[in-house]
C-alpha positions as CSV (number, residue, x, y, z in Angstrom):
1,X,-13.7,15.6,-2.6
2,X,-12.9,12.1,-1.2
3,X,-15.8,10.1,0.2
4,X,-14.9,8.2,3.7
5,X,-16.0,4.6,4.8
6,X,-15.0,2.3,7.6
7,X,-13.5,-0.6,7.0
8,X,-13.7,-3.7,9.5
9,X,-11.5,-6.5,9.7
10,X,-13.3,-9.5,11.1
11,X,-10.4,-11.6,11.5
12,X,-9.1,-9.3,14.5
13,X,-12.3,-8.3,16.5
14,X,-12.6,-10.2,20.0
15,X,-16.0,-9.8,20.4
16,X,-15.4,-7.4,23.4
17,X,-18.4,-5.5,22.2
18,X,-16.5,-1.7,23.1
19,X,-17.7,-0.5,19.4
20,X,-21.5,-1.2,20.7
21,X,-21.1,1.0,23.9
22,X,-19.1,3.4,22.5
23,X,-21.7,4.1,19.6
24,X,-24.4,4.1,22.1
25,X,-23.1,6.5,24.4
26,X,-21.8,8.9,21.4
27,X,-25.5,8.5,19.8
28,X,-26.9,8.4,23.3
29,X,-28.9,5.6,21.9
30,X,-32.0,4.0,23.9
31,X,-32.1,0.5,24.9
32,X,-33.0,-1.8,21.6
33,X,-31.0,0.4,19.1
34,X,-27.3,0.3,17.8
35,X,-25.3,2.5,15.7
36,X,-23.0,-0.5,15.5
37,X,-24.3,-4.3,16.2
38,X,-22.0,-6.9,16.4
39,X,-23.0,-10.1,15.5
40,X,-21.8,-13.4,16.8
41,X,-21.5,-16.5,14.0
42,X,-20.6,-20.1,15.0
43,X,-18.6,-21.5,16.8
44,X,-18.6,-24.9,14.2
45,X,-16.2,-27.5,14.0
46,X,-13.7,-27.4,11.0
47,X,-13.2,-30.8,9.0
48,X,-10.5,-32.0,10.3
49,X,-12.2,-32.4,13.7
50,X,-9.9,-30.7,16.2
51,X,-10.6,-27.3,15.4
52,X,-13.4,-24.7,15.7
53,X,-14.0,-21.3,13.9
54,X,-16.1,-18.7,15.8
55,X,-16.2,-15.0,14.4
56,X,-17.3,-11.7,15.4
57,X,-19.0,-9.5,12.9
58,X,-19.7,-5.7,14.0
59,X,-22.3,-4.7,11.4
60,X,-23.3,-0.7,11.1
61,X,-26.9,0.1,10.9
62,X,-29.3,2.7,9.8
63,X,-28.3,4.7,12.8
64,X,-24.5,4.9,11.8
65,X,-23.4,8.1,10.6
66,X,-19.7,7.5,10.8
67,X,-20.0,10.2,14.0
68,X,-20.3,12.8,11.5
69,X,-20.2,15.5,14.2
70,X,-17.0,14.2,15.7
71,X,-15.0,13.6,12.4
72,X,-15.8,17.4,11.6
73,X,-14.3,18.1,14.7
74,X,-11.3,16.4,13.2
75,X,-12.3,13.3,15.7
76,X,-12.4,9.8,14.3
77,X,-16.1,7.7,14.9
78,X,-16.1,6.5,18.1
79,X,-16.3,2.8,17.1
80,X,-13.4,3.2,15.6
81,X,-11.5,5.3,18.3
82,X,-12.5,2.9,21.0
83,X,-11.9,-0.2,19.0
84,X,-9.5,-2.5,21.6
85,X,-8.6,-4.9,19.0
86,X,-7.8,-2.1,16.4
87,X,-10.0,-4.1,14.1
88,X,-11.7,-1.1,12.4
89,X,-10.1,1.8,10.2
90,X,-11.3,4.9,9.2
91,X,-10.4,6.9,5.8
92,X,-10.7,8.0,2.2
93,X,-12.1,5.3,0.4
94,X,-9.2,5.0,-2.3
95,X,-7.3,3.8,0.8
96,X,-9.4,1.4,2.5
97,X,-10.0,-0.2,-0.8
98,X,-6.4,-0.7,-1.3
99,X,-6.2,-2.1,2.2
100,X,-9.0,-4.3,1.6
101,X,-6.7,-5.7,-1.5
102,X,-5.0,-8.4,0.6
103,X,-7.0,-8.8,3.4
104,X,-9.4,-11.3,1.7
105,X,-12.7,-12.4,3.1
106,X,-13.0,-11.2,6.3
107,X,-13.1,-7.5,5.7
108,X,-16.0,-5.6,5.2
109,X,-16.3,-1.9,3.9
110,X,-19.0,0.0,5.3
111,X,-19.9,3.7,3.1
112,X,-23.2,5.6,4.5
């Protein structure tokens, strides 16, 4: 049997936060908890002097189940499903992995 992860790829998330609210609301969450946190890092100026980096960083925590109730209804995890940027992915492992090949270092893999 194939084990399923999420991967996230931080080079495409906006920061718009939609992954937060839609774990909260699917987890019915109270205030001060996440399923899914996302994490804000920079912005800081590059060495050339012109140019900044900023990145978003959605981080799963304890709480995350990948929405194990709706993906057994054949439903994807709700971060995932309401993702605007399309940043995260859901799937077998073997795939994501492969996928992960030539994304280099601002993906992250996230297996409960």
């Amino acid at each position: 049997m194939a084990q399923y992860g999420l991967l996230i790829d931080n080079e495409y998330c906006t920061g718009c936060h939609s992954c937060e609210v839609a774990c909260k609301n699917e987890k019915m969450l109270p205030l001060g908890q996440w399923g899914i946190k996302l994490l804000e890092l920079g912005p800081w100026k590059l060495m050339d002097d012109k140019h900044w980096e900023h990145r978003y960083i959605p981080v799963p925590t304890q709480y995350c189940d990948l929405c194990k109730d709706r993906v057994a209804g054949g439903g994807q995890p709700s971060c995932v499903l309401h993702c605007l940027a399309s940043a995260m992915e859901y799937g077998p492992l073997e795939e994501l992995t492969a996928k992960m090949a030539g994304k280099g270092r601002q993906v992250s893999l996230f297996v409960p």
